[in-house]
PyMOL Python script that loads the backbone (N, CA, C, O; Angstrom):
from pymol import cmd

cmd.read_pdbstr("""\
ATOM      1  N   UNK A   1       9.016  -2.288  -2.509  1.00  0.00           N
ATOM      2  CA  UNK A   1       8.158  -3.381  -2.883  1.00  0.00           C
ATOM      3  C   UNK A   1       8.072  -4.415  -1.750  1.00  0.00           C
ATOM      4  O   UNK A   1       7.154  -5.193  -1.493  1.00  0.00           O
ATOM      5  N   UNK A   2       9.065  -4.264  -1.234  1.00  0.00           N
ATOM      6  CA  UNK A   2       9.252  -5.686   0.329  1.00  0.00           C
ATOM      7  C   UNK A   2       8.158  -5.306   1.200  1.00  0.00           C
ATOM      8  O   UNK A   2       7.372  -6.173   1.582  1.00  0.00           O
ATOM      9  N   UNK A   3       7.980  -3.624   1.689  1.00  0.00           N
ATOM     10  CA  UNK A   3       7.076  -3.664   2.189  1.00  0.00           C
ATOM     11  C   UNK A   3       5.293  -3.968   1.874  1.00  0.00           C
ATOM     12  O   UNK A   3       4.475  -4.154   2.775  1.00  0.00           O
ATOM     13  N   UNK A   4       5.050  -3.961   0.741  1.00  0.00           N
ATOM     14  CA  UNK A   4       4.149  -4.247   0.434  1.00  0.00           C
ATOM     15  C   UNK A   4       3.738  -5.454   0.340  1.00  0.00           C
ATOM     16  O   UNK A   4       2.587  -5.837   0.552  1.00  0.00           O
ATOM     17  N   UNK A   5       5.077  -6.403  -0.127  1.00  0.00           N
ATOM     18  CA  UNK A   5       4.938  -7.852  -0.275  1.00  0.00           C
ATOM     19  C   UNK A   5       4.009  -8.329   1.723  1.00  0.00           C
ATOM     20  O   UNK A   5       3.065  -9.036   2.077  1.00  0.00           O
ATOM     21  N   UNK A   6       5.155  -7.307   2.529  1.00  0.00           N
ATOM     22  CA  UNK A   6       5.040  -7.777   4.009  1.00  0.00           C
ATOM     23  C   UNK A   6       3.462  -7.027   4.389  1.00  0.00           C
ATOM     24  O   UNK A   6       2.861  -7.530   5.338  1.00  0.00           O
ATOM     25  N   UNK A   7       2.933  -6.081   3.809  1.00  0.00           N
ATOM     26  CA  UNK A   7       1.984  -5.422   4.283  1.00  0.00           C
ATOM     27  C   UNK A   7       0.730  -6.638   4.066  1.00  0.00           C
ATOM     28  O   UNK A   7      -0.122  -6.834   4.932  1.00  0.00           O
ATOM     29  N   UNK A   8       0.779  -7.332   2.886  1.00  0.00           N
ATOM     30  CA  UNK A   8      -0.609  -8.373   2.445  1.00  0.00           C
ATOM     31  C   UNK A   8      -0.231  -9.653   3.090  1.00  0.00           C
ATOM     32  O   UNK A   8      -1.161 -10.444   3.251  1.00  0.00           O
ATOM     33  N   UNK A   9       0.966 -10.024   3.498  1.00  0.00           N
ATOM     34  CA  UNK A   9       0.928 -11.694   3.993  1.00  0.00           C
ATOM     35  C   UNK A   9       0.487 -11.217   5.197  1.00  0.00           C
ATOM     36  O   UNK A   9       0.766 -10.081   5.581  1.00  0.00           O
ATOM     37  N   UNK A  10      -0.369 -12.210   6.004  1.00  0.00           N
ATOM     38  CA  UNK A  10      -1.076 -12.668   6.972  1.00  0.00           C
ATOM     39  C   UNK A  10       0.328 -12.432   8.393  1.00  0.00           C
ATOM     40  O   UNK A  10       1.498 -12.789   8.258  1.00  0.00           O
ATOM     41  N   UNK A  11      -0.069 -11.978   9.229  1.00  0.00           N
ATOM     42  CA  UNK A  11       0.593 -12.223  10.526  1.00  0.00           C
ATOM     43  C   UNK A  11       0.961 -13.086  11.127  1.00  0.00           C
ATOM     44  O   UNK A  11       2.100 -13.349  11.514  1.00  0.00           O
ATOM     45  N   UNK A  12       0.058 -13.587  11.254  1.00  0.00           N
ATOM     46  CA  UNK A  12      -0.522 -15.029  11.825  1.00  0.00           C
ATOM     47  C   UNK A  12       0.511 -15.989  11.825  1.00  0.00           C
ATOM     48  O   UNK A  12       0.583 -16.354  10.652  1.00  0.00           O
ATOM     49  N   UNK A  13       1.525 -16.727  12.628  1.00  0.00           N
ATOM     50  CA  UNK A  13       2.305 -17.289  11.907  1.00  0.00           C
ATOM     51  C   UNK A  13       1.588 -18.783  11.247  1.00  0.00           C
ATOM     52  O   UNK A  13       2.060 -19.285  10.227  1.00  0.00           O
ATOM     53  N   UNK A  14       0.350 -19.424  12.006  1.00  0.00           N
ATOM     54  CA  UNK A  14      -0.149 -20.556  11.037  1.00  0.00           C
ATOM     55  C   UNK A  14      -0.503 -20.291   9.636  1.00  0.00           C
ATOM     56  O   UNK A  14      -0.353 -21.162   8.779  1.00  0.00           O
ATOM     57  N   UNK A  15      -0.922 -19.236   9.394  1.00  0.00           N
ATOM     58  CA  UNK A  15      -1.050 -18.957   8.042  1.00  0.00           C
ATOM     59  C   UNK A  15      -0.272 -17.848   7.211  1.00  0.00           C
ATOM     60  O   UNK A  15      -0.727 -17.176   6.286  1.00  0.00           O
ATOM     61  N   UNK A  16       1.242 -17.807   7.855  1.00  0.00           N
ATOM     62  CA  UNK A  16       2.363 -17.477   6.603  1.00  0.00           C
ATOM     63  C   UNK A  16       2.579 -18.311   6.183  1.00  0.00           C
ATOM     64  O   UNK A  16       2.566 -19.472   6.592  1.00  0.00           O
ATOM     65  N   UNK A  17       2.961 -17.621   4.755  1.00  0.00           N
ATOM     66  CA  UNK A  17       3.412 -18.408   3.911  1.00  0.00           C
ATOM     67  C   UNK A  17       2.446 -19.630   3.132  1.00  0.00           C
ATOM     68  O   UNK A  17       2.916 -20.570   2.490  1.00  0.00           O
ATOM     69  N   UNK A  18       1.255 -19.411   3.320  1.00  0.00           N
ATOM     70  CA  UNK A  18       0.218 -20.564   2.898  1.00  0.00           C
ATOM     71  C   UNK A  18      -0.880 -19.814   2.237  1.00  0.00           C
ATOM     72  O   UNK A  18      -1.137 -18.654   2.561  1.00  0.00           O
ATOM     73  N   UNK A  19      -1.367 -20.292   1.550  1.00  0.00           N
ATOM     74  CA  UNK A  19      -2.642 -20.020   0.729  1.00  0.00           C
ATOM     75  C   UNK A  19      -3.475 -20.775   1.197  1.00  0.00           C
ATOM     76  O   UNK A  19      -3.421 -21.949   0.829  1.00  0.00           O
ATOM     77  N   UNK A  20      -4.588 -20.341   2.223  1.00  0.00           N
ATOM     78  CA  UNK A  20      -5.420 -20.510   3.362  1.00  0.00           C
ATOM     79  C   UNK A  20      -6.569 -20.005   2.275  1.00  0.00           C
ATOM     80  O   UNK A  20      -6.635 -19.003   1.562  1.00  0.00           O
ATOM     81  N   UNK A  21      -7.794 -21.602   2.545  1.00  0.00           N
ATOM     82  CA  UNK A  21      -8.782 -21.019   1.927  1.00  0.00           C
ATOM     83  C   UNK A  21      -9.583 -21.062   3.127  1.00  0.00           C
ATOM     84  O   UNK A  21      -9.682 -22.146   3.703  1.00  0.00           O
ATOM     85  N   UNK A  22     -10.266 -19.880   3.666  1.00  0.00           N
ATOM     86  CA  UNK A  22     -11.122 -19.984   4.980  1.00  0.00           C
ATOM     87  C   UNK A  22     -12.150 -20.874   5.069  1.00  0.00           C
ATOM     88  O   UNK A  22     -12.908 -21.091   4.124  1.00  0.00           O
ATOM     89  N   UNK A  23     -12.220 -21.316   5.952  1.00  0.00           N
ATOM     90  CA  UNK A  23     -13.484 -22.550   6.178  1.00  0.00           C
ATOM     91  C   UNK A  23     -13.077 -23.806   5.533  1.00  0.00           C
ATOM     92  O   UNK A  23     -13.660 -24.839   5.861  1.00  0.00           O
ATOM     93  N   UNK A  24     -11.952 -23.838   4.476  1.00  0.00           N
ATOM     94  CA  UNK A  24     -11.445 -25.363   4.246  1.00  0.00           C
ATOM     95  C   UNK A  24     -10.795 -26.317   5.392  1.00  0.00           C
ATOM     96  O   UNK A  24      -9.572 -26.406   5.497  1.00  0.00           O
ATOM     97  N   UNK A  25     -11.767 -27.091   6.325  1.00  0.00           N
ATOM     98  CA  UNK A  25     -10.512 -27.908   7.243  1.00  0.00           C
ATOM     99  C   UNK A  25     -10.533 -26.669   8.099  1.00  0.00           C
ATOM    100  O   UNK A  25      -9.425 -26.150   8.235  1.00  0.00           O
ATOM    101  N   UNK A  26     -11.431 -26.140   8.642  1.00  0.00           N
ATOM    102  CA  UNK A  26     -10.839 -24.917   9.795  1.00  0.00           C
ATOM    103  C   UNK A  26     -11.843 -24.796  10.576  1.00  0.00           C
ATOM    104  O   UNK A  26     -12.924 -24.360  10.180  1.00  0.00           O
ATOM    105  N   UNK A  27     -11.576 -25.229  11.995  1.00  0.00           N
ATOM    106  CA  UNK A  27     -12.648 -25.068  12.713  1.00  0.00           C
ATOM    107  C   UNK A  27     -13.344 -23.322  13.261  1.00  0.00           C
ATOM    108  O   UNK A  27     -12.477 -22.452  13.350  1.00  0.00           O
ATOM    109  N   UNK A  28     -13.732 -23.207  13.350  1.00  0.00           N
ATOM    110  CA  UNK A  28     -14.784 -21.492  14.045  1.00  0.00           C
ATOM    111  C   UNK A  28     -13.654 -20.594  14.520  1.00  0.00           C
ATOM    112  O   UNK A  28     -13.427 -19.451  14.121  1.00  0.00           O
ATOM    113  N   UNK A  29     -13.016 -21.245  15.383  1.00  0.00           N
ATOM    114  CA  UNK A  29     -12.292 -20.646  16.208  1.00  0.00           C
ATOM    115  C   UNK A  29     -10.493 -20.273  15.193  1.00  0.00           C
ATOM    116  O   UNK A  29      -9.722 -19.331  15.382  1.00  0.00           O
ATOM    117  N   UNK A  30     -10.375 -21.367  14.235  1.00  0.00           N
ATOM    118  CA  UNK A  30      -9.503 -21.050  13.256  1.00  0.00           C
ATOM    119  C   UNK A  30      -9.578 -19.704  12.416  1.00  0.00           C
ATOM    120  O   UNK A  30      -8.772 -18.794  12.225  1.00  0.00           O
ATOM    121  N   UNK A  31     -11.097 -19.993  11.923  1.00  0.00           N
ATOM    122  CA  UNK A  31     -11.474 -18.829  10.454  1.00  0.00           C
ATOM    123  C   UNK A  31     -11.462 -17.503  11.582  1.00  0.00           C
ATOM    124  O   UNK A  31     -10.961 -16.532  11.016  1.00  0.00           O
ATOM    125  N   UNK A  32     -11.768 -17.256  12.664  1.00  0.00           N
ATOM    126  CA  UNK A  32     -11.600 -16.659  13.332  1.00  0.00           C
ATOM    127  C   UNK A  32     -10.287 -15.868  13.582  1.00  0.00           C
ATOM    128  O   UNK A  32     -10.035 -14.665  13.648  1.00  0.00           O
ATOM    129  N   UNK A  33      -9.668 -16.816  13.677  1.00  0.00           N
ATOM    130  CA  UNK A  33      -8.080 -15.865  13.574  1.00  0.00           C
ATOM    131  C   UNK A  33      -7.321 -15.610  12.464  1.00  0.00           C
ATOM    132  O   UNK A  33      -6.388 -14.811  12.379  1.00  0.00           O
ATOM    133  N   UNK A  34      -7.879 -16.508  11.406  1.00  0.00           N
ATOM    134  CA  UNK A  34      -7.185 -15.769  10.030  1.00  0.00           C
ATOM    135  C   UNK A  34      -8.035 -15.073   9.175  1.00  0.00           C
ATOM    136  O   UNK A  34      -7.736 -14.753   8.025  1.00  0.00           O
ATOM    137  N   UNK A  35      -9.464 -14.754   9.924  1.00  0.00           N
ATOM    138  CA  UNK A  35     -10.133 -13.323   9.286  1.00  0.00           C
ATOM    139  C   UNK A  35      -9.451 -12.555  10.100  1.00  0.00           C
ATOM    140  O   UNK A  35      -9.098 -11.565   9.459  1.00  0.00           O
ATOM    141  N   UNK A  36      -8.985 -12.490  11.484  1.00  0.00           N
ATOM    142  CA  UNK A  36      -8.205 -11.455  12.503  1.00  0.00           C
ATOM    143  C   UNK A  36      -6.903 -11.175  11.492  1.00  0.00           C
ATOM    144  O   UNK A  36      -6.659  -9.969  11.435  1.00  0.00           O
ATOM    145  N   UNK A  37      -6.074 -11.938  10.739  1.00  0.00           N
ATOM    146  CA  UNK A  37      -4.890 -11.775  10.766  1.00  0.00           C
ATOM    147  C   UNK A  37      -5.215 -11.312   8.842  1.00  0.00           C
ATOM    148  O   UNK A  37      -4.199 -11.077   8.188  1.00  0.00           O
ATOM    149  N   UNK A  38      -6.143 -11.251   8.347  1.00  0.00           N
ATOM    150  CA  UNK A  38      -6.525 -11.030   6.913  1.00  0.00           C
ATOM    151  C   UNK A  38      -6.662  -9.419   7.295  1.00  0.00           C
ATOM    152  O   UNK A  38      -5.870  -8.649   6.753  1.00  0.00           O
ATOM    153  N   UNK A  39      -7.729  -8.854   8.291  1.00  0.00           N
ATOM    154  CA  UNK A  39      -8.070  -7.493   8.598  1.00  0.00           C
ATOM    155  C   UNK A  39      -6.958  -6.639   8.955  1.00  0.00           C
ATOM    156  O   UNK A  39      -6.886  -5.425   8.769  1.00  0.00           O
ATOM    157  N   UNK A  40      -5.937  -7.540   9.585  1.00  0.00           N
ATOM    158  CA  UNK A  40      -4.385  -6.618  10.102  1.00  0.00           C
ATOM    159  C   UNK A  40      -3.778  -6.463   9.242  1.00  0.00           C
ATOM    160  O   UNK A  40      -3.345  -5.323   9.069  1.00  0.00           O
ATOM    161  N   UNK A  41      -3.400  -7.650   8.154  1.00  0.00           N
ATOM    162  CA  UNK A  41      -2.683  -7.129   7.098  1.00  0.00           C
ATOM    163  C   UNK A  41      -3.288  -6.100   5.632  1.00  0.00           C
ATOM    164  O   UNK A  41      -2.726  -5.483   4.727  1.00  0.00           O
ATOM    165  N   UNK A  42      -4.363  -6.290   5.937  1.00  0.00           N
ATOM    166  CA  UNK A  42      -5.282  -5.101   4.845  1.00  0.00           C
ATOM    167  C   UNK A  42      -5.058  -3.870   5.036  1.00  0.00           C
ATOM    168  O   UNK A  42      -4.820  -2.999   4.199  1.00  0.00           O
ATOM    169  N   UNK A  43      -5.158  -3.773   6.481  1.00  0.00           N
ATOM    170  CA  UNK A  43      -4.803  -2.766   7.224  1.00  0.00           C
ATOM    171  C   UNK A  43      -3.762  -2.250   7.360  1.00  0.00           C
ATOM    172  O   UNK A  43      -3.710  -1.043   7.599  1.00  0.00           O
ATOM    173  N   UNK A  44      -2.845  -2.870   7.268  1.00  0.00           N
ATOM    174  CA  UNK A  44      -0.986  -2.550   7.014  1.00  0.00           C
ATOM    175  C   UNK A  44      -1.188  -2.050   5.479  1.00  0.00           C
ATOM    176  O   UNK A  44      -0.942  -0.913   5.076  1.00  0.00           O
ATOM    177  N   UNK A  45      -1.512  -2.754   4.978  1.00  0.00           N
ATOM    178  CA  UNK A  45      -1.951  -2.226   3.546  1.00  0.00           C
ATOM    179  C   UNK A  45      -2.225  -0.798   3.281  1.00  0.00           C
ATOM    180  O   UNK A  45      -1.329  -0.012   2.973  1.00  0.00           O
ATOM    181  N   UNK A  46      -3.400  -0.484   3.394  1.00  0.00           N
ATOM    182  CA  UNK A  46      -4.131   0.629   3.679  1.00  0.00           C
ATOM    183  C   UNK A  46      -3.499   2.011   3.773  1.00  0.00           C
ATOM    184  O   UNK A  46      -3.560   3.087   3.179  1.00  0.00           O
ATOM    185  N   UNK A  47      -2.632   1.268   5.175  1.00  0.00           N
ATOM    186  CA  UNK A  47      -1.746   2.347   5.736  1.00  0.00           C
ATOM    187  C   UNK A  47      -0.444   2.995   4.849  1.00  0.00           C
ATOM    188  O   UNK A  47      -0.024   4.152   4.813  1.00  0.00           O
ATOM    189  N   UNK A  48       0.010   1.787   4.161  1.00  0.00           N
ATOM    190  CA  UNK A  48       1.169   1.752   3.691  1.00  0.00           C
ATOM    191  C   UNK A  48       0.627   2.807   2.377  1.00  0.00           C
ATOM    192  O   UNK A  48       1.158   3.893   2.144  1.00  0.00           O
ATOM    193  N   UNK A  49      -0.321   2.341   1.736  1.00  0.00           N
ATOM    194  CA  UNK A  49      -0.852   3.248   0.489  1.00  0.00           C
ATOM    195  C   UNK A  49      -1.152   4.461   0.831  1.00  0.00           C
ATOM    196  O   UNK A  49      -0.472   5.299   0.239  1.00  0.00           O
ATOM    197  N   UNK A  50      -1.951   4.891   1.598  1.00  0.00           N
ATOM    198  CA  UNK A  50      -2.185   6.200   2.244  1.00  0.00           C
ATOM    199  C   UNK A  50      -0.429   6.719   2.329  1.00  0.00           C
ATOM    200  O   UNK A  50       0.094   7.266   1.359  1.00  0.00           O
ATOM    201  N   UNK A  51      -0.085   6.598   2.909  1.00  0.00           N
ATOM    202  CA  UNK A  51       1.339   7.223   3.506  1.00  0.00           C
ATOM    203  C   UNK A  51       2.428   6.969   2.360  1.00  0.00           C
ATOM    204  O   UNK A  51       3.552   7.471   2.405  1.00  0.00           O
ATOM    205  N   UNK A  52       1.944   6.076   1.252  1.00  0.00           N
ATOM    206  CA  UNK A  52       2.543   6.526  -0.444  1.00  0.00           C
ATOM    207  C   UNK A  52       2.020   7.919  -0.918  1.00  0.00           C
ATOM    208  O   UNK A  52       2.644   8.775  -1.546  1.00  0.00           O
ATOM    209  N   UNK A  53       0.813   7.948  -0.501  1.00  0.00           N
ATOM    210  CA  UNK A  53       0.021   8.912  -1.515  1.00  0.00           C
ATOM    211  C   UNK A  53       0.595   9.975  -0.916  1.00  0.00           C
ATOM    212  O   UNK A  53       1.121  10.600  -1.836  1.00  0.00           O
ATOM    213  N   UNK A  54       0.898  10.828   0.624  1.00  0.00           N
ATOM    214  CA  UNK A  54       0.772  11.665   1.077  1.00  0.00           C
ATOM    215  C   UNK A  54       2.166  11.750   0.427  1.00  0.00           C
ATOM    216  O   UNK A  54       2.394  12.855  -0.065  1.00  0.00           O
ATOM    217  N   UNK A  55       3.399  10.607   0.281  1.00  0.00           N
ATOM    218  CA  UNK A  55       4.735  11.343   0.196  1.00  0.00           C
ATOM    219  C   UNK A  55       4.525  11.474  -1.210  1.00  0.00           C
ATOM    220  O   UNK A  55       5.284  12.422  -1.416  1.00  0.00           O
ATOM    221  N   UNK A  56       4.124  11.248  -2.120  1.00  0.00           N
ATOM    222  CA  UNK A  56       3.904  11.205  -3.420  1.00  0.00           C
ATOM    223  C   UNK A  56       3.087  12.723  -3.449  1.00  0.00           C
ATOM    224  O   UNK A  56       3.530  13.421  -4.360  1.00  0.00           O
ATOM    225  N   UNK A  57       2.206  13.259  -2.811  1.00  0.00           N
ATOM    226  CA  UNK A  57       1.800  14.773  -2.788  1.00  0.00           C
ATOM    227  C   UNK A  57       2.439  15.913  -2.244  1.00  0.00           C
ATOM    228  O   UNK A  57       2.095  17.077  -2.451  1.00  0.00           O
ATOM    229  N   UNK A  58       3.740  15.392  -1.275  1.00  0.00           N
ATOM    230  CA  UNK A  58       4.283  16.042  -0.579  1.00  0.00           C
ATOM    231  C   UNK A  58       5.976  16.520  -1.683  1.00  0.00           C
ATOM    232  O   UNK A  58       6.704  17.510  -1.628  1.00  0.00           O
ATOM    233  N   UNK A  59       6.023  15.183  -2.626  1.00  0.00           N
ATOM    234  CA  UNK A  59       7.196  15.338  -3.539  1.00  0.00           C
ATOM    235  C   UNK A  59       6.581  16.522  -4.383  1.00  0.00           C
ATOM    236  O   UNK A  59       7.020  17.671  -4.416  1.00  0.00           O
ATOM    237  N   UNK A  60       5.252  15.927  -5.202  1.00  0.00           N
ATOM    238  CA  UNK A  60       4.458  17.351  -6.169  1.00  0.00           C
ATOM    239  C   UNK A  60       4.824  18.923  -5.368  1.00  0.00           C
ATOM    240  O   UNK A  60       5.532  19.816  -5.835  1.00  0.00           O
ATOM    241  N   UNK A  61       4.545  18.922  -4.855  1.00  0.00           N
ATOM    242  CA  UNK A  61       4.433  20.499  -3.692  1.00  0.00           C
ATOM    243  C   UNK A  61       5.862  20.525  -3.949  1.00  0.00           C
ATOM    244  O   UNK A  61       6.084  21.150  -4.986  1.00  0.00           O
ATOM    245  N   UNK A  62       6.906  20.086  -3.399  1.00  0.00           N
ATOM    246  CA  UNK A  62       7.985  20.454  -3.840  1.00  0.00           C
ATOM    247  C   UNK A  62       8.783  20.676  -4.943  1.00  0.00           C
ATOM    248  O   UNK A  62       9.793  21.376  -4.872  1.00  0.00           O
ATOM    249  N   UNK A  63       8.369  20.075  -6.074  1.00  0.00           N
ATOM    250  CA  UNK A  63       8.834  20.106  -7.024  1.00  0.00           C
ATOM    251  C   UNK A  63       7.820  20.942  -8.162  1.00  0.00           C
ATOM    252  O   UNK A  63       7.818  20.739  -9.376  1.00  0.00           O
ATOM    253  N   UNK A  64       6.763  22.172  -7.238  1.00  0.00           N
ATOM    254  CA  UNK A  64       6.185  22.363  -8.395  1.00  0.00           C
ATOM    255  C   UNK A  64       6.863  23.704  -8.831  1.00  0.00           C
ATOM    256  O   UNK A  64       7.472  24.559  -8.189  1.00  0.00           O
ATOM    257  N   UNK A  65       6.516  23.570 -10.250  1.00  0.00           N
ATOM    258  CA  UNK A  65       7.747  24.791 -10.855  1.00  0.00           C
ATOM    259  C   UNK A  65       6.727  26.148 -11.809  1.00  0.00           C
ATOM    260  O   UNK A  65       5.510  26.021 -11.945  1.00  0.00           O
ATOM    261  N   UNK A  66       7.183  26.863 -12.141  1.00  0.00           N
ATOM    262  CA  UNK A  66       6.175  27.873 -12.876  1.00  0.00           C
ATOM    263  C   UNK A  66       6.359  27.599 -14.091  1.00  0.00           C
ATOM    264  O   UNK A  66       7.401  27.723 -14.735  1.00  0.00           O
ATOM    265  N   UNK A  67       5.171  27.154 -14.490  1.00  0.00           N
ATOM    266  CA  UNK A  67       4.980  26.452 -15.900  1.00  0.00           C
ATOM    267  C   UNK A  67       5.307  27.967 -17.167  1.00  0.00           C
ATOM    268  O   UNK A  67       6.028  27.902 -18.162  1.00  0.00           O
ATOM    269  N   UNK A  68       4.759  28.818 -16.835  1.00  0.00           N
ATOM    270  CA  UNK A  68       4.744  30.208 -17.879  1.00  0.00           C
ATOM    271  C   UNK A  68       6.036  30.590 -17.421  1.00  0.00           C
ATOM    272  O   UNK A  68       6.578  30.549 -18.525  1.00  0.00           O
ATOM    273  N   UNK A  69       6.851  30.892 -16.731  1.00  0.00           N
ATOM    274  CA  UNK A  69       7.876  30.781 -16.812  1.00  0.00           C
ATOM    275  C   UNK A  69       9.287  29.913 -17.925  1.00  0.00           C
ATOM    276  O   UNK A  69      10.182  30.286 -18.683  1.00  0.00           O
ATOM    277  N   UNK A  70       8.860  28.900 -17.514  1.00  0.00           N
ATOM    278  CA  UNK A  70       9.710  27.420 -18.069  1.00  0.00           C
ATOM    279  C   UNK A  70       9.090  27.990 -19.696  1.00  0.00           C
ATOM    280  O   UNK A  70       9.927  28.726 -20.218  1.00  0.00           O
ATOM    281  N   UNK A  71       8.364  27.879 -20.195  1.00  0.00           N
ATOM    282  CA  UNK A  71       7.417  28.122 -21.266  1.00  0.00           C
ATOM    283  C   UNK A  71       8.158  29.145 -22.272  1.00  0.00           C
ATOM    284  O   UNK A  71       8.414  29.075 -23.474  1.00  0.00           O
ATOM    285  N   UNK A  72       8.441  30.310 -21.097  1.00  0.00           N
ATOM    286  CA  UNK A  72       8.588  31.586 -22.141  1.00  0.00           C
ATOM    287  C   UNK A  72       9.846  31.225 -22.307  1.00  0.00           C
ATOM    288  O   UNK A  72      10.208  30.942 -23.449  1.00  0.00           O
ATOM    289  N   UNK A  73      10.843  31.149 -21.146  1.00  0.00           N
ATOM    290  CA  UNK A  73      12.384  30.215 -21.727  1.00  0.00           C
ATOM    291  C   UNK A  73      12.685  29.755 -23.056  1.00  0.00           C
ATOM    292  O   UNK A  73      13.477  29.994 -23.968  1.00  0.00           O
ATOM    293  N   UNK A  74      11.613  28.910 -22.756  1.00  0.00           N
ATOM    294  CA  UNK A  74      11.804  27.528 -24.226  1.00  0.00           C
ATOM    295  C   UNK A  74      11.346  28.282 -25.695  1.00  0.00           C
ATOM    296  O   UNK A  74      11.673  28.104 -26.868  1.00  0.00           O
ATOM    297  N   UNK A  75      10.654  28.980 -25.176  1.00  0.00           N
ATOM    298  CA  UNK A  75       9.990  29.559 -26.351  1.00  0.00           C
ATOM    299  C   UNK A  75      10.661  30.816 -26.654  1.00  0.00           C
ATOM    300  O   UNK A  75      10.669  32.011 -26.362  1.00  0.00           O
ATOM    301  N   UNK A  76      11.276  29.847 -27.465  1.00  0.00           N
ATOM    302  CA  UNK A  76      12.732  31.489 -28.528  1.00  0.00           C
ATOM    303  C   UNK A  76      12.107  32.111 -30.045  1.00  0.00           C
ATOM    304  O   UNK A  76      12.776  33.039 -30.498  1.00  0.00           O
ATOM    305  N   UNK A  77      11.089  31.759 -30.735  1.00  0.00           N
ATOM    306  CA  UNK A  77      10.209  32.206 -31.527  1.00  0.00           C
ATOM    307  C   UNK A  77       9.435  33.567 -31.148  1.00  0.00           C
ATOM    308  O   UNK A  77       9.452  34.584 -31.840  1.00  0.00           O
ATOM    309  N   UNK A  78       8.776  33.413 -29.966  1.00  0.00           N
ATOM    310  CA  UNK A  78       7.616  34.177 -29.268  1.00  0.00           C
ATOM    311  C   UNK A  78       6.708  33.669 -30.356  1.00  0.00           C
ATOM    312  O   UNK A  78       5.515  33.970 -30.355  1.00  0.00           O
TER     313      UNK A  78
END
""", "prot")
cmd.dss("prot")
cmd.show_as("cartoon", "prot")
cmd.util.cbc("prot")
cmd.orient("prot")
């Protein structure tokens, strides 16, 4: 979860830790670097989810088991 917390806060160190509303009090050259530092951490984002999903498909594949197998086991009736 830490990484995710770290993947969405801003880089930027003027705008860690702050709830930055763009263009409030921010000159051109400001909104400028904390749309730069909004796109990096989306992007850490992104990455971080992608590379959940793949180990999260990569656990399935390993753990997949033969269902008709397991099935006929359990199944002491027929």
């Amino acid at each position: 979860m830490r990484e995710l917390a770290d993947a969405i806060e801003p880089k930027h160190p003027a705008y860690r830790g702050k709830r930055a509303d763009p263009g409030y009090g921010m000159s051109i050259e400001q909104q400028k670097v904390f749309q730069q530092a909004w796109m990096e951490s989306l992007a850490a984002l992104f990455g971080l989810i992608i590379s959940s999903a793949q180990e999260i498909e990569e656990k399935r594949t390993q753990l997949q088991l033969d269902g008709e197998r397991l099935f006929d086991s359990m199944d002491a009736y027929r």
